[in-house]
C-alpha angles and dihedrals in degrees: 000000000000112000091216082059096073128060130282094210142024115233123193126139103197120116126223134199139152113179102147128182101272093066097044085063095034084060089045098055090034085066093047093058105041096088083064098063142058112199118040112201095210136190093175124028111262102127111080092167103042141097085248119200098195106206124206105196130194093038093166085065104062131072107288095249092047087092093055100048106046087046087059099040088052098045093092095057109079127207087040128094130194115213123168121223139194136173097243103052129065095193099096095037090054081053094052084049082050097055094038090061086052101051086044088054095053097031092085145007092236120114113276089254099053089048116123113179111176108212113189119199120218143187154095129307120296104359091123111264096143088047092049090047089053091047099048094049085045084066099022101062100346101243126132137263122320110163117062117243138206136145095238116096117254106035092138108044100164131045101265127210127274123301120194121234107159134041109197112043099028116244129166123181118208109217116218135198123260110272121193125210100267086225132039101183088183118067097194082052094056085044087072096039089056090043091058090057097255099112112058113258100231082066091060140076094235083191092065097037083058091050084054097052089049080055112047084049099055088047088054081047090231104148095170084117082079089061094030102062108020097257121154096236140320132315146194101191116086093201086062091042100058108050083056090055096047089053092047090048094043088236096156117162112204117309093027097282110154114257096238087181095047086052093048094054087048096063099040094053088045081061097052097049092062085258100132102046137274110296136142121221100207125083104261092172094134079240096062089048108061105044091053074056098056099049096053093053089052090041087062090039089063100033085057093050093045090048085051100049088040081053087055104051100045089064090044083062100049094047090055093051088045085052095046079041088058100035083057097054093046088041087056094040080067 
């Protein structure tokens, strides 16, 4: 196929977003008890105050040079670490082990044995907390699963107690539920979120998540869909796609109509398994990068300030009811 035959760009309008009541109260709590702990394992910013180990789990998963380029990226904001993550290598999960011993070991002047550093883990649906938990008190003190598992979004939906994972010095991680941005402004954005499993998929149009995929494949020029499924040659048009899919998969609906849906859910879940290749569908030019880094930090700098003025001004309001308050009572005395 001729690169100049697919789009250039995806357009879709509808906005998606999935922020039910358990995570408003998960973030609740989550703020509450941040004061409570030193270290945050993190798979989404939220902790501005915090030694932060940001996880990206599912390595195996992303593009090969995905790894090299957000490290980098990463390596000028301090207080902050990058560590990759999958569910078949206990490498990096021997490192966070590692840190966390560390940041146990500086946190207080106690004794090493009378150590307790609290470590909460954070992030949105279905990137793998409660596997990596699992994973990290498997090494840790070699005892089984404690956090339950699933690959539907949502499995943990309150902040749950205190799990072990070290012995000496003491370290216990608090596993929290999955909480989605409230807001997605983008709606191509939400589309790869949905596509990653972390947005329900009865929110979402399957359907378009599929014609994403297809796109997304044809602008990284992989074309191994064609082999793959049976299909005479490349295409950009998900409405021809499909129906080619359905046939390879046997989806038929009565009457021997093809199951575009079936076929739809097919692929997306080919994608998630690692099926289709390694890619990343972000943007990791060093270029990207950084601005999207740059950004975020901007974006905390005026939340803070806007947290700050709001803060203001709140006091400036009670002190002019408590001076009403006070004219009121001397005007009465009269």
């Amino acid at each position: 196929m001729n690169p100049l035959n697919v789009r250039r760009a995806f357009v879709y309008d509808k906005i998606i977003n999935w922020f039910p009541g358990h995570m408003a109260k998960g973030l609740r709590l989550i703020t509450e008890k941040l004061n409570a702990v030193q270290v945050v394992i993190e798979f989404e910013p939220i902790a501005q105050k915090k030694d932060r180990l940001i996880v990206y789990n599912k390595s195996d998963l992303a593009h090969p040079d995905t790894e090299a380029a957000i490290t980098k990226a990463f390596k000028e904001y301090k207080g902050q670490e990058v560590v990759f993550t999958n569910a078949n290598d206990d490498v990096n999960v021997k490192g966070i082990i590692k840190y966390l011993a560390k940041k146990a070991k500086v946190s207080g002047t106690a004794s090493e044995k009378e150590l307790t550093t609290m470590v909460m883990v954070v992030g949105m649906p279905n990137v793998g907390k409660s596997s990596l938990i699992n994973s990290l008190r498997r090494i840790g003190v070699k005892k089984g699963k404690a956090a339950p598992t699933g690959a539907i979004p949502g499995i943990t939906r309150t902040v749950a107690g205190t799990i072990k994972v070290l012995e000496s010095p003491k370290v216990y991680l608090i596993d929290t539920p999955g909480v989605m941005i409230p807001h997605i402004p983008d709606p191509v954005s939400a589309i790869k979120v949905a596509l990653t499993g972390a947005i329900s998929d009865h929110l979402s149009d399957e359907e378009v998540i599929a014609d994403y995929l297809l796109f997304q494949l044809n602008q990284a020029q992989d074309y191994s869909y064609v082999k793959l499924y049976n299909i005479k040659e490349p295409t950009d048009d998900i409405k021809v796609f499909l129906p080619q899919v359905a046939k390879y998969i046997g989806a038929l609906k009565k009457g021997g109509e093809y199951n575009l849906p079936a076929a739809a859910q097919f692929l997306v879940k080919q994608y998630r398994l690692g099926k289709l290749g390694r890619f990343t569908l972000d943007d990791i030019r060093p270029e990207a990068l950084e601005e999207f880094l740059t950004k975020e930090v901007e974006e905390v700098a005026s939340r803070r300030q806007q947290k700050k003025a709001d803060k203001i001004e709140e006091r400036k309001i009670k002190r002019q009811i408590q001076q009403r308050k006070w004219e009121e009572r001397e005007r009465a005395k009269l």
